[in-house]
C-alpha positions as a Python dict, from the first residue, in 0.01 Angstrom:
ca = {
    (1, 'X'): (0, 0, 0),
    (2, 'X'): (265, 52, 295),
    (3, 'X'): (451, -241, 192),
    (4, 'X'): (434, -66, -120),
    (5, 'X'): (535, 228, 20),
    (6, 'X'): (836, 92, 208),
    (7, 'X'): (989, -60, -59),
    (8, 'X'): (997, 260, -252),
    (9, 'X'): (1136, 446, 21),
    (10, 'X'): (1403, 187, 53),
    (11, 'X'): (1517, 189, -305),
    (12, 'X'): (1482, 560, -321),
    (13, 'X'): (1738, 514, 22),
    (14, 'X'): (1981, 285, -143),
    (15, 'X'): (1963, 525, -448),
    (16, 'X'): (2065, 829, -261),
    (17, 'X'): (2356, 654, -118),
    (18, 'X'): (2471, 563, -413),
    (19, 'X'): (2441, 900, -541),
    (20, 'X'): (2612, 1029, -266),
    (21, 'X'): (2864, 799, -232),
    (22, 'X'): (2966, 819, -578),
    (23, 'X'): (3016, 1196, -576),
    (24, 'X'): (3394, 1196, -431),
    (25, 'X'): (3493, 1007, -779),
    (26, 'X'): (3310, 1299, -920),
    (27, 'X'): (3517, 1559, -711),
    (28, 'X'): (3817, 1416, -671),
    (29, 'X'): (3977, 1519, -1012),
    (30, 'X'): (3898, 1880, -921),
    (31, 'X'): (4069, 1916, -602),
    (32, 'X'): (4343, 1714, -712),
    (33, 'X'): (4365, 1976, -1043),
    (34, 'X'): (4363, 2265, -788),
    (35, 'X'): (4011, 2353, -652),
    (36, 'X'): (3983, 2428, -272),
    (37, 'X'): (3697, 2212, -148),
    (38, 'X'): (3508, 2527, -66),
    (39, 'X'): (3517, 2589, -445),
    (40, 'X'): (3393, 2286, -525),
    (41, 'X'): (3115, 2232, -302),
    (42, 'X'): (2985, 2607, -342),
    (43, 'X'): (2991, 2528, -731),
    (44, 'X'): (2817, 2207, -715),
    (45, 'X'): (2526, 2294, -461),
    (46, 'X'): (2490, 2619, -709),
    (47, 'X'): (2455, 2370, -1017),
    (48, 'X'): (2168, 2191, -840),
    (49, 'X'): (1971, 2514, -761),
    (50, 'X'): (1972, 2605, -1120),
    (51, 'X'): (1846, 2253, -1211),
    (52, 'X'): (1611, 2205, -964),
    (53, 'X'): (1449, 2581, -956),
    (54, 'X'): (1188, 2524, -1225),
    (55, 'X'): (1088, 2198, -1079),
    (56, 'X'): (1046, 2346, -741),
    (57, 'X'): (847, 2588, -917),
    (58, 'X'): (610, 2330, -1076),
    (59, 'X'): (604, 2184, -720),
    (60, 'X'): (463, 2509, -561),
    (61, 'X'): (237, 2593, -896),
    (62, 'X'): (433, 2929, -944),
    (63, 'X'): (294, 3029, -603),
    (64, 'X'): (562, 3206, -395),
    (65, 'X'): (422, 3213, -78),
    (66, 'X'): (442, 2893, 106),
    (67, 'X'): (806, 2937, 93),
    (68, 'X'): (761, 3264, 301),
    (69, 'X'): (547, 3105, 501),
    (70, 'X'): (795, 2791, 583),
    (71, 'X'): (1050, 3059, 584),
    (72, 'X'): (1237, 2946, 886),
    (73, 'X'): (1209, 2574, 750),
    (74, 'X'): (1392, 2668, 481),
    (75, 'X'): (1669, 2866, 614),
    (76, 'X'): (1676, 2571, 858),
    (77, 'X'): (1768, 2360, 602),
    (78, 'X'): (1993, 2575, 403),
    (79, 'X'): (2212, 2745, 657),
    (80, 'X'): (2223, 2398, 878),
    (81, 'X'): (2173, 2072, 667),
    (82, 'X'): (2279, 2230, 336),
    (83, 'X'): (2574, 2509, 400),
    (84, 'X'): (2671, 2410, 781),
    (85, 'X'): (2739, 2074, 677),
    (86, 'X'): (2965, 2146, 435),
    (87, 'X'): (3134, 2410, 614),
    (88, 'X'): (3185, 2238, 933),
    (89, 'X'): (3312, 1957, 722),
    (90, 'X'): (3558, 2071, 564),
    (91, 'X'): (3663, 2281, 865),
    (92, 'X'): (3710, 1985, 1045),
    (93, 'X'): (3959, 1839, 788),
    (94, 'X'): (4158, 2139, 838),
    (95, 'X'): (4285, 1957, 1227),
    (96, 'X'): (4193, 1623, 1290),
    (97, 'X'): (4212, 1320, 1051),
    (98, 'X'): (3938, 1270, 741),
    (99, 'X'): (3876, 893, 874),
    (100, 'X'): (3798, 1073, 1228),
    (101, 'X'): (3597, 1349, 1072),
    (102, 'X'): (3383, 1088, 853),
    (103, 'X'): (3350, 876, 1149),
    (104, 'X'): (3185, 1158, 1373),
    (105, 'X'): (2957, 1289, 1113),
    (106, 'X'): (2792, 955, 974),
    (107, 'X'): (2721, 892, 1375),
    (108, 'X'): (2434, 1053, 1294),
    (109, 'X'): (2175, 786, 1270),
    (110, 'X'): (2273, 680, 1612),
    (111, 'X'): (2273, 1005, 1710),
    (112, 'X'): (1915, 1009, 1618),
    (113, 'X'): (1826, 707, 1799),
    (114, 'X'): (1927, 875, 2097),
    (115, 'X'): (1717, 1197, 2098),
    (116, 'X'): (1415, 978, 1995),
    (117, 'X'): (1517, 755, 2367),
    (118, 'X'): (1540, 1129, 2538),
    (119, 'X'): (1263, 1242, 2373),
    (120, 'X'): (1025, 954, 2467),
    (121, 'X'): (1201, 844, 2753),
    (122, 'X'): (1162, 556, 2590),
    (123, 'X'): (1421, 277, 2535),
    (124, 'X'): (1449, 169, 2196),
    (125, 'X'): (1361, -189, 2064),
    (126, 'X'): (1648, -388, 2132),
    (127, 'X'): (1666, -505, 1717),
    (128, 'X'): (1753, -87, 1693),
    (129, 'X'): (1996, -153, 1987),
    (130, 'X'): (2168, -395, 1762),
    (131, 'X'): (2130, -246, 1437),
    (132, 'X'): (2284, 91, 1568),
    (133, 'X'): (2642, -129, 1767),
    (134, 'X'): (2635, -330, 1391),
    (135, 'X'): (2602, -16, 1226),
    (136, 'X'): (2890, 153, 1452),
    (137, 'X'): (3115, -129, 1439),
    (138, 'X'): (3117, -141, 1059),
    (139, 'X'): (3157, 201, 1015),
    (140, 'X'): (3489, 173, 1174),
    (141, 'X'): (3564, -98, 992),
    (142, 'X'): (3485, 76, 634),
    (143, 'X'): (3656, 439, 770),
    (144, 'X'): (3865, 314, 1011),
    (145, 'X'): (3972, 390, 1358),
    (146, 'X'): (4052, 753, 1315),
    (147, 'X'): (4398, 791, 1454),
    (148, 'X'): (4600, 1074, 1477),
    (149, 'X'): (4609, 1424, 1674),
    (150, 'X'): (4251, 1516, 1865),
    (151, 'X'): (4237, 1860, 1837),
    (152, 'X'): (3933, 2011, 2030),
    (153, 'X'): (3816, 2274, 1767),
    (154, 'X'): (3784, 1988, 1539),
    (155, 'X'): (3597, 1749, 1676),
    (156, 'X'): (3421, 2003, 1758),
    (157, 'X'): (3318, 2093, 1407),
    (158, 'X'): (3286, 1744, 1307),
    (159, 'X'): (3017, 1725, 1531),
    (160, 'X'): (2824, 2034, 1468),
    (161, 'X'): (2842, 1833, 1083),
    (162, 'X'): (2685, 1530, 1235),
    (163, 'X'): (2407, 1792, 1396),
    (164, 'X'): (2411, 1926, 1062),
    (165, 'X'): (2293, 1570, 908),
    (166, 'X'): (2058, 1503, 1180),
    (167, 'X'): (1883, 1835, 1118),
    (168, 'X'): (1852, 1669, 743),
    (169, 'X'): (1681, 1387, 830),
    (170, 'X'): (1413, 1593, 1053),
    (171, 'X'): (1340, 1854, 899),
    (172, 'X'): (1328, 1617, 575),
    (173, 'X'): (1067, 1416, 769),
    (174, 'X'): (851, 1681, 953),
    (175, 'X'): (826, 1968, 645),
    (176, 'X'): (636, 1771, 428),
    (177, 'X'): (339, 1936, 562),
    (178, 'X'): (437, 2258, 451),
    (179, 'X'): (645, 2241, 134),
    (180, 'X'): (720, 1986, -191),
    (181, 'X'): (1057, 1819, -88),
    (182, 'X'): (1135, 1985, -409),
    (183, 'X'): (1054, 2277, -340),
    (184, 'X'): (1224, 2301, -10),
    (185, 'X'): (1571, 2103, -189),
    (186, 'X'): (1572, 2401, -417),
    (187, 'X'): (1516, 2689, -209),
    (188, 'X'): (1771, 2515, 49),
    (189, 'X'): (2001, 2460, -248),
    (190, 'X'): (1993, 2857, -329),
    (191, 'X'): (2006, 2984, 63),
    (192, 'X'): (2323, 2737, 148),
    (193, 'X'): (2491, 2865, -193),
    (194, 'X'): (2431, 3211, -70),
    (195, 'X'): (2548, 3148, 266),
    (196, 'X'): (2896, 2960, 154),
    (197, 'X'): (2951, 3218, -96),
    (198, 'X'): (2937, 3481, 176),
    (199, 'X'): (3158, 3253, 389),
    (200, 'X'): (3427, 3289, 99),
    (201, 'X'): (3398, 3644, 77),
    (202, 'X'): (3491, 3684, 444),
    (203, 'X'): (3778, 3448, 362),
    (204, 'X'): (3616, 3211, 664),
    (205, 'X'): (3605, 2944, 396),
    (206, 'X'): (3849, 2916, 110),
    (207, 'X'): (3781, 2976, -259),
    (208, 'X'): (3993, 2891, -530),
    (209, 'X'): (3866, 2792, -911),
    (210, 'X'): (4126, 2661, -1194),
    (211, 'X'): (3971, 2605, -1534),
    (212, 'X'): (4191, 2321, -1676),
    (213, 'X'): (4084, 1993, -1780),
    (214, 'X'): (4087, 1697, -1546),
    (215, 'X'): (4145, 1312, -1515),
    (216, 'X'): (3782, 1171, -1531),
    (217, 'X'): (3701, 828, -1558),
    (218, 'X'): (3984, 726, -1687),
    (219, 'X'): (4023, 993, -1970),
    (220, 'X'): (4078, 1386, -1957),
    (221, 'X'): (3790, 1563, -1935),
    (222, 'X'): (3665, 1991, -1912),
    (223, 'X'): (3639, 2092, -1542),
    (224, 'X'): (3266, 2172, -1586),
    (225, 'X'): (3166, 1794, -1714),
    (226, 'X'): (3302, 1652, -1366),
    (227, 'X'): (3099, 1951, -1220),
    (228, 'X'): (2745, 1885, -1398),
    (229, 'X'): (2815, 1533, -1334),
    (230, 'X'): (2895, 1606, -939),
    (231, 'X'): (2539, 1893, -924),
    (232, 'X'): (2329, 1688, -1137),
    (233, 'X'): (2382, 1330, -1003),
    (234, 'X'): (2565, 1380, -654),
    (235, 'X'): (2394, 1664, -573),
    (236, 'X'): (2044, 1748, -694),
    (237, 'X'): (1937, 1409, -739),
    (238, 'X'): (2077, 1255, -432),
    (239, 'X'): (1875, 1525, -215),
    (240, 'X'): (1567, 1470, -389),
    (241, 'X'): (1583, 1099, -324),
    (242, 'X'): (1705, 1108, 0),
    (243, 'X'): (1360, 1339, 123),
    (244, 'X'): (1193, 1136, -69),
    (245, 'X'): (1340, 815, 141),
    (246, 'X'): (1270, 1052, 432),
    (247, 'X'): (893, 1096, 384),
    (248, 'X'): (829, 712, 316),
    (249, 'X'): (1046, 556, 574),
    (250, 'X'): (1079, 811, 847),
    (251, 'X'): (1386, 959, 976),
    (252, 'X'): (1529, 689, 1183),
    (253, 'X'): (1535, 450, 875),
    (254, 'X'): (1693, 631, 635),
    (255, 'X'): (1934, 781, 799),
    (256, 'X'): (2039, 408, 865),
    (257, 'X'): (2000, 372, 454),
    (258, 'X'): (2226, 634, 432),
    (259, 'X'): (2502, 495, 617),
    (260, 'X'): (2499, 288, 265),
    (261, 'X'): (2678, 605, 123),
    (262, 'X'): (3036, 476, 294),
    (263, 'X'): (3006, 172, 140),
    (264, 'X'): (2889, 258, -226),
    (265, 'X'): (3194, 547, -151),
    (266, 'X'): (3463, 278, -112),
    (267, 'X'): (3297, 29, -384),
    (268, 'X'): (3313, 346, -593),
    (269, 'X'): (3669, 401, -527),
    (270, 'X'): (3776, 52, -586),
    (271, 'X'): (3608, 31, -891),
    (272, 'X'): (3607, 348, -1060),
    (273, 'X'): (4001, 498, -929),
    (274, 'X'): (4145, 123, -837),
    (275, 'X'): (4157, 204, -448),
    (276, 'X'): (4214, -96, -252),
    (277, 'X'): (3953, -215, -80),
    (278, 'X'): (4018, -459, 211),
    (279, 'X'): (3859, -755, 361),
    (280, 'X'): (3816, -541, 644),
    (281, 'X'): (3595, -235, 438),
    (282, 'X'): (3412, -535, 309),
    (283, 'X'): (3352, -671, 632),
    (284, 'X'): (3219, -333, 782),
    (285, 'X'): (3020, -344, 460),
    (286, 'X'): (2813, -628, 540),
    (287, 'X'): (2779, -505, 922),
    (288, 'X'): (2651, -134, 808),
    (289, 'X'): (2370, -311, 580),
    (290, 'X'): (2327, -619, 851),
    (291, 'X'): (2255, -276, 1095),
    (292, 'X'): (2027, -112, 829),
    (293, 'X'): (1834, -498, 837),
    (294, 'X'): (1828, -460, 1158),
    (295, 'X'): (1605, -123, 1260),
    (296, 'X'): (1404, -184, 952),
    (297, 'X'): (1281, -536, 1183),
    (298, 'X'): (1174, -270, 1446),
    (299, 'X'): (809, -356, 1575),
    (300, 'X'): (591, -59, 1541),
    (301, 'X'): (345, 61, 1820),
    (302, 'X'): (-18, -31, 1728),
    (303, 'X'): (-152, 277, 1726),
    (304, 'X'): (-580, 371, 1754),
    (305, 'X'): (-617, 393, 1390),
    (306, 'X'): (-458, 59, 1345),
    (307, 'X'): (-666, -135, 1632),
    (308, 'X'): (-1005, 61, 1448),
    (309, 'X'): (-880, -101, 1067),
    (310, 'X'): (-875, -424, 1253),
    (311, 'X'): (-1213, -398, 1401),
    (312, 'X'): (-1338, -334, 1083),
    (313, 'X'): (-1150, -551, 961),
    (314, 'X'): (-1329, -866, 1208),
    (315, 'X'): (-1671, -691, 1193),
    (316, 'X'): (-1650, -782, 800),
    (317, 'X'): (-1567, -1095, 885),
    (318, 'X'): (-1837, -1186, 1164),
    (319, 'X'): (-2076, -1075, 880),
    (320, 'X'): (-1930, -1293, 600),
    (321, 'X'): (-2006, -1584, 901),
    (322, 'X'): (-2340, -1474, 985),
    (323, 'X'): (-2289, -1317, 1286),
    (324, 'X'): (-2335, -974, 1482),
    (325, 'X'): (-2146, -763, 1279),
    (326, 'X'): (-1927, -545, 1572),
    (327, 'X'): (-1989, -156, 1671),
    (328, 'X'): (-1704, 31, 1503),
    (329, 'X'): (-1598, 345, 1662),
    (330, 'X'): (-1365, 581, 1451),
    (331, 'X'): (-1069, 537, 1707),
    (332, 'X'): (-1045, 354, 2044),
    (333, 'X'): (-1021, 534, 2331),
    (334, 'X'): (-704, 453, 2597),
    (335, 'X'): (-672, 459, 2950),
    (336, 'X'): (-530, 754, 3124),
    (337, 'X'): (-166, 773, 3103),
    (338, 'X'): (-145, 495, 2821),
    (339, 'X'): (111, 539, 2545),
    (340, 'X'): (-53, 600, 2173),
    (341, 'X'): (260, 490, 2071),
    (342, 'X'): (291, 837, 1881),
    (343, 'X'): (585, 947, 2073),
    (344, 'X'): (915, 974, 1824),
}
């Protein structure tokens, strides 16, 4: 059943990235016709909380009130993984590089890696050691160095984005005990579309909307079918999959998975707009998913519940041979100060 499990979480991964990574095809044609990114991603994150509001409705049964109840989940997730990523984002564009700001926020996997060692005291497994400099290294290689001017302010906001991501992948993992991922997607979908909206309004963030037809896929194409296409597939989808990544693998893993979205971004872009793509993106390629192999090959802690399935496990089998069958206690107690192994 867990191997079971895994392997959906990991295709449910590698389908989120893909979703993701395919969404600047999706976008492109807009701001190239004249949206302001703003624009754009207040549109699409709007399209997705239309689509998904009756399913987050069937989610919760119609019943209202474990959203107020995971109230500050929610406007966790909205304001800071769902609106404060995108604003920081595209803030961040605004005075350093797009390599450097890319580079900064999809650090957040190691980033997570490290507040698990703080958190723990821990130090990870050496395999996540490895996966995380593979996982760096290629991300260079696919983004590239980030050169150019280092202004403070941005950085700065590139790395409130990367907090932004992190807060994704934990909240994604720990509120499944309070809400339906879809639910929460959906009522994080409507809070960041209020909150960017609001953003415009002040002028903090800018809007601008033109309603002319635009290059897509190689034809022309209505503004709003590059839209649905960038909500529906980019957007809504790629959320849903990616919690539901989150609450089979854990955090740690598929944030790793979604360092995928780079490279299905630049395979996109190579295939879909004829953007070159060099041995050197192809190389980081294979060191991102040779890092993703990598903390996926990280031993687990045997924790009590485990060691009491394997008594049972060996009391079955000391029957089947004729022996004392084994007591079997519900858990196993540990010595003082032992590690459970249930520290993040």
């Amino acid at each position: 059943m867990r191997g079971s499990r895994g392997v959906t979480g990991i295709a449910l991964g590698v389908a989120a990235g893909l979703a993701f990574g395919v969404g600047g095809v999706f976008v492109k044609p807009l701001l190239e016709s004249g949206w302001s990114p703003g624009a754009a991603v207040l549109a699409r994150i709007s399209i997705a909380a239309v689509i998904l509001a009756v399913p987050g409705l069937v989610a919760l049964h119609g019943d209202l009130r474990p959203l107020w109840r995971a109230r500050w989940t929610v406007l966790l997730f909205g304001l800071i993984a769902v609106a404060g990523v995108q604003f920081f984002f595209y803030a961040s564009l605004e005075r350093i590089p797009v390599s450097l700001t890319l580079l900064i926020e999809y650090l957040a996997p190691i980033a997570l890696v490290l507040l698990a060692w703080a958190r723990s005291r821990r130090m990870p497994q050496r395999i996540v050691l490895a996966g995380s400099v593979l996982a760096l290294t290629g991300l260079v290689l696919v983004i590239g160095p980030g050169g150019g001017r280092l202004d403070p302010l941005g950085l700065a906001f590139a790395a409130l984005a990367m907090v932004g991501v992190c807060v994704y992948y934990l909240v994604g993992e720990s509120a499944a005990a309070q809400l339906p991922p879809l639910a929460l997607i959906a009522a994080g979908f409507v809070v960041g579309a209020v909150a960017l909206a609001l953003l415009g309004a002040t002028g903090l963030l800018p809007m601008r909307f033109v309603f002319d037809d635009v290059a897509f896929l190689g034809g022309d194409a209505p503004w709003f079918v590059a839209l649905l296409a960038v909500g529906l597939l980019s957007t809504a989808f790629a959320y849903t999959a990616g919690l539901a990544a989150i609450g089979r693998l854990g955090s740690r893993l598929a944030a790793f998975l979604g360092l995928s979205e780079v490279v299905f971004a630049a395979i996109a872009g190579w295939v879909l707009l004829g953007e070159v793509l060099g041995g050197l993106q192809i190389l980081g390629g294979v060191l991102i998913l040779a890092g993703i192999v990598c903390v996926k090959l990280e031993r687990r802690p045997v924790t009590p519940g485990a060691l009491g399935e394997r008594a049972v496990a060996a009391s079955a089998v000391a029957v089947e041979l004729g022996a004392e069958p084994m007591p079997v206690t519900a858990s196993l107690p540990l010595p003082p100060g032992a590690d459970d192994g249930r520290a993040a």
